[in-house]
C-alpha positions as CSV (number, residue, x, y, z in Angstrom):
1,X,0.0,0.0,0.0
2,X,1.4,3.1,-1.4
3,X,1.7,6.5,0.8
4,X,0.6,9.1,-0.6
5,X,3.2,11.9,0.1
6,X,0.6,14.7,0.8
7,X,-1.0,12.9,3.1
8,X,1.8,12.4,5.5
9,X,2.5,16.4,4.7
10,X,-1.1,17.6,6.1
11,X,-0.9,15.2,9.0
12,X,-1.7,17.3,12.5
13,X,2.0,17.2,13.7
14,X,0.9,19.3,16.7
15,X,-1.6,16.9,17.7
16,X,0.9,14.0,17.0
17,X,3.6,15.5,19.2
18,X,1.1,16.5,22.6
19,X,-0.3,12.9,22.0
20,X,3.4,11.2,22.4
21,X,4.0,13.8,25.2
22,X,1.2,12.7,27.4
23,X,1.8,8.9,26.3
24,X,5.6,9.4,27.6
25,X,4.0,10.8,30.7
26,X,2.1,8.3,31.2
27,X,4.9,5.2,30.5
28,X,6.8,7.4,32.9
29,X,4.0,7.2,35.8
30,X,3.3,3.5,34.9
31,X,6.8,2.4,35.5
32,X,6.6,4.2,39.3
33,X,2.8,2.6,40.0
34,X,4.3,-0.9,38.6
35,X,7.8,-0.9,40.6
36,X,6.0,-2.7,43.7
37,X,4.9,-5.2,41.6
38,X,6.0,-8.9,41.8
39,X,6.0,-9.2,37.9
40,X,8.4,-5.9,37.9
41,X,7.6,-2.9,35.9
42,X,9.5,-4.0,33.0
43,X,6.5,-6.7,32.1
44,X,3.4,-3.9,32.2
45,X,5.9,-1.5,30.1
46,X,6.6,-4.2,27.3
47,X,2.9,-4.7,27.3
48,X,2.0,-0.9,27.0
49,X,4.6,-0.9,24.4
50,X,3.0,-3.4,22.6
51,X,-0.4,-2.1,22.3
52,X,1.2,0.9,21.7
53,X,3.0,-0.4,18.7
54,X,-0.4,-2.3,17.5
55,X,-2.2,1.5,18.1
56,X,0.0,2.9,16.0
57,X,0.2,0.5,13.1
58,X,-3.6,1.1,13.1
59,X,-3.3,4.9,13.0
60,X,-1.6,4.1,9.5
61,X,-4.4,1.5,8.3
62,X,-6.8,4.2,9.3
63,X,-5.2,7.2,7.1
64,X,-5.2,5.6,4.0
65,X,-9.1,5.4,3.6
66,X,-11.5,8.3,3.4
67,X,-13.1,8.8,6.4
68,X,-16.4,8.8,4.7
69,X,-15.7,5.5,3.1
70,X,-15.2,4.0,7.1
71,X,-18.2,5.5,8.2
72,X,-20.1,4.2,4.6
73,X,-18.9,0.4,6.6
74,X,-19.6,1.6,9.8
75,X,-22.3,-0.6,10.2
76,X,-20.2,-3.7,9.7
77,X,-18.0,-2.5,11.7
78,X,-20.1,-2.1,14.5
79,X,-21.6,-5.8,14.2
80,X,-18.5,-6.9,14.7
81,X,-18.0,-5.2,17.7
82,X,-21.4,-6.0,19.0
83,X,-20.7,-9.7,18.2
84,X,-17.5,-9.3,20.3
85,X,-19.2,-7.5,23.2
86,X,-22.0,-10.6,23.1
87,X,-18.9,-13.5,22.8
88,X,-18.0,-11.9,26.2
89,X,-21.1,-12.6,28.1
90,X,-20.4,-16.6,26.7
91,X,-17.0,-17.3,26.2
92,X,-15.4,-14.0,28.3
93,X,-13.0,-14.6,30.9
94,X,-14.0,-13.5,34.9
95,X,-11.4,-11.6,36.7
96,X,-12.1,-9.1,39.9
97,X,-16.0,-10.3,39.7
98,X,-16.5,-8.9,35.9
99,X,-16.6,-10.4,32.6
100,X,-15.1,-8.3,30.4
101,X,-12.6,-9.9,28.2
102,X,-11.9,-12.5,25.5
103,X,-8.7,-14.7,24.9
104,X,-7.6,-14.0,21.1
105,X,-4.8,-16.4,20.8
106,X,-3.4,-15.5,23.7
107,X,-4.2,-11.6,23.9
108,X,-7.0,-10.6,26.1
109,X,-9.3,-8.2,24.7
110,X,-11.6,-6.0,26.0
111,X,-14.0,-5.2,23.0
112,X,-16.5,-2.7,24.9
113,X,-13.8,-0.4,24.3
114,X,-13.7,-0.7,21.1
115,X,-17.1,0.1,20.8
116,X,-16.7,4.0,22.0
117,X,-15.2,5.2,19.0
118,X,-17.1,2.6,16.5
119,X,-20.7,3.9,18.0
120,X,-19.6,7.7,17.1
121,X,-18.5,6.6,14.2
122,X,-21.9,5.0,13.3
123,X,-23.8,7.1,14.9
124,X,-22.8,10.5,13.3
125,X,-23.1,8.8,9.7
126,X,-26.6,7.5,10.7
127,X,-27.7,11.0,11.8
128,X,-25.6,12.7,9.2
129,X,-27.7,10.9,7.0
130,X,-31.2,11.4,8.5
131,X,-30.7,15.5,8.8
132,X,-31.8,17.7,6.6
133,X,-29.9,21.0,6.2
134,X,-29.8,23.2,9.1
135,X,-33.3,21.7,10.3
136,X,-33.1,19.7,13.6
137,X,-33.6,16.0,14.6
138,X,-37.2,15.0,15.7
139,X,-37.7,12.1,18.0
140,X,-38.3,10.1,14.9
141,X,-35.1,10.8,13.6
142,X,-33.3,9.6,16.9
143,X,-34.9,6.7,17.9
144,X,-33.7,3.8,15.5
145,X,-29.7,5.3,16.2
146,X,-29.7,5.7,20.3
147,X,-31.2,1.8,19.6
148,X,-28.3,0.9,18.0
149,X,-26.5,2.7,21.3
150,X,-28.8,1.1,23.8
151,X,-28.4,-2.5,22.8
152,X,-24.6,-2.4,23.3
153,X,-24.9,-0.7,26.0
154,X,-27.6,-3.1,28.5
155,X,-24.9,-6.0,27.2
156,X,-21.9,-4.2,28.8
157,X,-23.5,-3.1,31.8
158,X,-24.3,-7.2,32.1
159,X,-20.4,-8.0,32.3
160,X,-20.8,-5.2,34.6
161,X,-18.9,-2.4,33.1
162,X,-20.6,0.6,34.3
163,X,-17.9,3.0,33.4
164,X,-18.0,1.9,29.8
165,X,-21.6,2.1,29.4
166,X,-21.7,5.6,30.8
167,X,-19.0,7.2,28.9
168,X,-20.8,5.6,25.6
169,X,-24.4,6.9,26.5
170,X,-23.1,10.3,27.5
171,X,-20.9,10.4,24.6
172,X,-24.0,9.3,22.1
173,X,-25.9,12.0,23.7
174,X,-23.5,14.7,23.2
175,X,-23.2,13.9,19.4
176,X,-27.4,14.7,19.6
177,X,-26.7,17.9,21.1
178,X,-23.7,18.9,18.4
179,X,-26.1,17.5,15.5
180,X,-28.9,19.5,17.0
181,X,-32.5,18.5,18.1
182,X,-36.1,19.9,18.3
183,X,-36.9,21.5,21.6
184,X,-39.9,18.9,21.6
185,X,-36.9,16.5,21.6
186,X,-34.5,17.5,24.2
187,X,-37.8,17.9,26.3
188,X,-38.4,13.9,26.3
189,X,-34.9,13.0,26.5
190,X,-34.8,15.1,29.7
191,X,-38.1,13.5,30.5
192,X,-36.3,9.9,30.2
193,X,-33.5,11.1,31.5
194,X,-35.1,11.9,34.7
195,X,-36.5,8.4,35.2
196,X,-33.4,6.4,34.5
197,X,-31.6,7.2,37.8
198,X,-34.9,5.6,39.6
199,X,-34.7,2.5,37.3
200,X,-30.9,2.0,37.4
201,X,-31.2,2.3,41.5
202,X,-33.5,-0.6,41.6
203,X,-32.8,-2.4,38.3
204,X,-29.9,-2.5,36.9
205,X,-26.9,-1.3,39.5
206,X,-25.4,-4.0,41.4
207,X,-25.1,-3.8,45.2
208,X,-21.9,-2.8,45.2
209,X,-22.7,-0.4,42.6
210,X,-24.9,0.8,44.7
211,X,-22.6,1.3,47.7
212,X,-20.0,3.6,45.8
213,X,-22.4,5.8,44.8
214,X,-23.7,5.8,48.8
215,X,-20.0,6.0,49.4
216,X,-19.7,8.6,47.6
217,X,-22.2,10.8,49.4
218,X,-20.4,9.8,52.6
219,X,-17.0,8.6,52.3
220,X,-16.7,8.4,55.7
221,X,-19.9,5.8,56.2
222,X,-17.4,2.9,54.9
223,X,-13.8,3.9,55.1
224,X,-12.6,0.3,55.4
225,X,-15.0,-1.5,52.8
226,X,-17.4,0.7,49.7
227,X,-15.4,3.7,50.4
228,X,-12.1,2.3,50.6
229,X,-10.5,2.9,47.2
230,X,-12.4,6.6,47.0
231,X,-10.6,7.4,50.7
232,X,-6.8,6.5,49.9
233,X,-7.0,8.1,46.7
234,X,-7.5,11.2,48.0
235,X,-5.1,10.9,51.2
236,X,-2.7,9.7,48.0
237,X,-3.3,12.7,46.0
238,X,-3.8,15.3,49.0
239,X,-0.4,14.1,50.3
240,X,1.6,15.3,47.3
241,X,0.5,18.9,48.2
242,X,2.6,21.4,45.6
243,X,5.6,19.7,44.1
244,X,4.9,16.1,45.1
245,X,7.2,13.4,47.5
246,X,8.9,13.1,43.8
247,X,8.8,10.6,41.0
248,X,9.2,6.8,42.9
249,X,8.8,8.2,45.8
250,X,4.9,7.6,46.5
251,X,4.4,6.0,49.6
252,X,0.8,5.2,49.2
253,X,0.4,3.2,45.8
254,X,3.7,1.5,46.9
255,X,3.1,0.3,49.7
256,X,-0.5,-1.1,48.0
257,X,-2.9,1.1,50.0
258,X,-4.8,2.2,46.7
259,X,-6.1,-0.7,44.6
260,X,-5.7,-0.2,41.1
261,X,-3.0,2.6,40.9
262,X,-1.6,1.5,37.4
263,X,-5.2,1.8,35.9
264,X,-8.4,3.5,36.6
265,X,-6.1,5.0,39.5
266,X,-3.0,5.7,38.0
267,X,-3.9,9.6,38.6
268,X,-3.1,9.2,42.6
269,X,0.3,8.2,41.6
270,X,0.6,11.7,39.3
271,X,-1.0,13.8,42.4
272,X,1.2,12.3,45.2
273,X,4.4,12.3,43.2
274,X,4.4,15.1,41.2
275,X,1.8,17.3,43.3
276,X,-0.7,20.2,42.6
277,X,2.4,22.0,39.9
278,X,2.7,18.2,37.7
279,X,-0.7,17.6,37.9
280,X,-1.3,21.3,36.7
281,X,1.0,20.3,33.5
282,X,-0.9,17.1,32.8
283,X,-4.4,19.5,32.8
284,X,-2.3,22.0,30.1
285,X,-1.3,18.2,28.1
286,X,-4.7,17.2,27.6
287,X,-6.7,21.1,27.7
288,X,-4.2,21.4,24.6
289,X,-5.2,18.2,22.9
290,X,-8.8,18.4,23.3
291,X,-8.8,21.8,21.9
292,X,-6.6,20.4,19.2
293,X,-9.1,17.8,18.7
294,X,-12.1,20.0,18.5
295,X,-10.2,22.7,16.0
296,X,-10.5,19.4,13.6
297,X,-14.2,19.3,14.0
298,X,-14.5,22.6,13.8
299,X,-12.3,23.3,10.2
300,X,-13.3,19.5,8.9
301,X,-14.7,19.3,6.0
302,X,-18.0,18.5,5.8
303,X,-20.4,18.0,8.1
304,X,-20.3,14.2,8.7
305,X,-16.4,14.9,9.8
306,X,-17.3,17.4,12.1
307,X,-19.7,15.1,13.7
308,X,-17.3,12.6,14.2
309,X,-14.4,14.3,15.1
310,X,-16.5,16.0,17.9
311,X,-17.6,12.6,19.3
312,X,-14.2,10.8,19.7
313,X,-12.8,14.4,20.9
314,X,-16.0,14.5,24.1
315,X,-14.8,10.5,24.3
316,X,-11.0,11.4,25.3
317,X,-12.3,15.0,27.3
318,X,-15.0,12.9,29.6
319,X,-12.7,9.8,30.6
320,X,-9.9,12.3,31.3
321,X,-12.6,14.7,33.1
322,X,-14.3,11.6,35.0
323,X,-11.1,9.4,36.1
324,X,-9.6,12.5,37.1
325,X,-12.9,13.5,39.5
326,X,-13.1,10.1,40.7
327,X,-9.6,10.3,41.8
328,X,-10.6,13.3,44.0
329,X,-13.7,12.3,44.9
330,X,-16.1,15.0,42.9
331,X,-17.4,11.6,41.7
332,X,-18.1,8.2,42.2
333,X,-15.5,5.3,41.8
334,X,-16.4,3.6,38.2
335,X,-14.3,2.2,35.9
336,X,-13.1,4.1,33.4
337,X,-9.1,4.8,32.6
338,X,-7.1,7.8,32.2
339,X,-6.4,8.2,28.6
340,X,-3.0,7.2,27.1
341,X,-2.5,7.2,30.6
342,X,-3.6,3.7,32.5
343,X,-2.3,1.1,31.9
344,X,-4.4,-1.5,29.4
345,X,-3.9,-2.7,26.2
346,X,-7.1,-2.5,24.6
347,X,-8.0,1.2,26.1
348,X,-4.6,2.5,24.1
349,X,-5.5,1.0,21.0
350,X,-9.1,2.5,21.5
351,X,-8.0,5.6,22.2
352,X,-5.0,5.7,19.0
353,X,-8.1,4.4,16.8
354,X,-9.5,7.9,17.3
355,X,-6.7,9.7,17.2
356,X,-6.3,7.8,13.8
357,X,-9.6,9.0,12.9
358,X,-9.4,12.6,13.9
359,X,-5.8,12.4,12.1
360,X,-8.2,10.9,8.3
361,X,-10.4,14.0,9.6
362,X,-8.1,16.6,9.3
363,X,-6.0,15.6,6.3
364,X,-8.6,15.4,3.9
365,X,-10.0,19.1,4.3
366,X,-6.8,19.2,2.5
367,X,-7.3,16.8,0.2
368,X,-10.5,17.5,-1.8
């Protein structure tokens, strides 16, 4: 497969370079959470590496199709993703009490995912599609696509995967606010919206679900059980105060007091090494890339780009904006990584598949 020359030319070098800066950060921060470790840091940084590597030979697939012909197959693309997501619920493996993975020769996968940045994809070209000019969506309009997102999203709550399913819902519903909707519809998704916290409370969050969110409200009610993890993140993250105890020098996630520091928590080891002035950089990092990210919807060029580029960009800015508040407990403890950040193989590849995206975006308001 030939590369065309003007391609590589128009790629978003700025975006490239903050991307690799906040990845380096993050192998950085991985090899500190990981030195305690009995498998040594070494092992989770070759891994990293890996999907890193597999991320980035993606990026290259991605840029040598028109975005508009991946989101013409989007709809493949997502039944293969679905199909993975329902091979989990059979065939998945069980680790901490969820199922969330799949064994591909060898390589465990974690296909919900995948599916954030294949349901924007699918979902912008199905409401690209569907919209007429400037004239907003009707509830007619909406209803067969948030199927498409609701389906996916009952099946990963099942494994449980709460964080997933959130971030995809509240990413699905931001595309419908950038596409634009009749007042008439906004008024019964606020409607609906209003009664699913009543319904999720008694139907569909787990007991221990349950008690984070209590937890939450009262960290102190169960500092030794629920609201364990949400109490020695913030001791871990409070203690670095300004300039941090200094990279490998956190006391707290060595000595194994916060579960989970190399992934969903891997932001306690940033606040209590490198305190309130690294933690500061990190916010500058990814406030640059996001804006990056949305100056690509913003010049893209057409409408269906746009769409797209603004859902993957609301994917990275809400896991960075929610692990981060979970970390200092302005919100509940759900499972959702830090991007190019945590550590977890299928996350990174996610995450490079949109950057990949956002990269096709950008290149061909060049190209046409």
């Amino acid at each position: 497969m030939k590369l065309d020359k003007r391609r590589l030319y128009h790629l978003d070098w700025y975006l490239i370079i903050n991307g690799l800066a906040i990845f380096a950060v993050g192998l950085l921060n991985l090899f500190s959470a990981t030195s305690s470790f009995y498998s040594g840091s070494y092992n989770f940084l070759i891994k990293q590496l890996i999907a890193f590597a597999i991320g980035i030979f993606l990026i290259v697939i991605i840029v040598q199709y028109d975005y508009r012909l991946i989101a013409e197959y989007s709809k493949w693309i997502y039944f293969s993703g679905f199909f993975l997501v329902l091979l989990v619920l059979i065939i998945g493996m069980a680790a901490g009490g969820a199922k969330r993975w799949i064994n591909v020769f060898g390589i465990s996968l974690q296909p919900s995912e995948f599916m954030k940045p294949i349901i924007v994809v699918f979902l912008a070209n199905m409401l690209y599609q569907r919209k007429s000019g400037n004239n907003p969506l009707g509830l007619r309009d909406i209803c067969v696509p948030m199927l498409y997102v609701i389906v996916p999203f009952i099946l990963i709550l099942k494994q449980p995967d709460l964080g997933t399913g959130i971030i995809i819902v509240l990413v699905s519903l931001c595309i419908l606010w950038f596409v634009g909707l009749k007042k008439s519809t906004y008024a019964v998704i606020m409607g609906i919206g209003a009664i699913i916290p009543f319904v999720a409370w008694n139907y569909l969050l787990k007991t221990y679900q349950k008690m984070r969110v209590l937890s939450f409200i009262n960290i102190d009610a169960d500092p030794s059980g629920f609201g364990y993890h949400a109490k020695q993140a913030l001791i871990a993250v409070g203690s670095g105060k300004l300039f941090g105890k200094g990279y490998m020098s956190g006391t707290q996630h060595k000595l194994q007091f916060i579960p989970e520091h190399h992934t969903d928590f891997i932001f306690t080891v940033i606040g209590e090494e490198w305190g309130f002035i690294g933690s500061v950089v990190l916010f500058v990092l990814f406030a640059s890339f996001i804006y990056r990210c949305l100056k690509i919807s913003q010049e893209a060029y057409d409408e269906l780009g746009s769409i797209i580029a603004f859902g993957l960009t609301t994917i990275i800015f809400l896991q960075f904006t929610i692990n981060v508040m979970m970390a200092i407990h302005i919100a509940p403890v759900v499972g959702i990584p830090l991007p190019f950040i945590s550590y977890g193989g299928s996350s990174l590849v996610s995450i490079l598949a949109s950057v990949g995206l956002l990269l096709n975006i950008n290149m061909r308001r060049y190209m046409f």
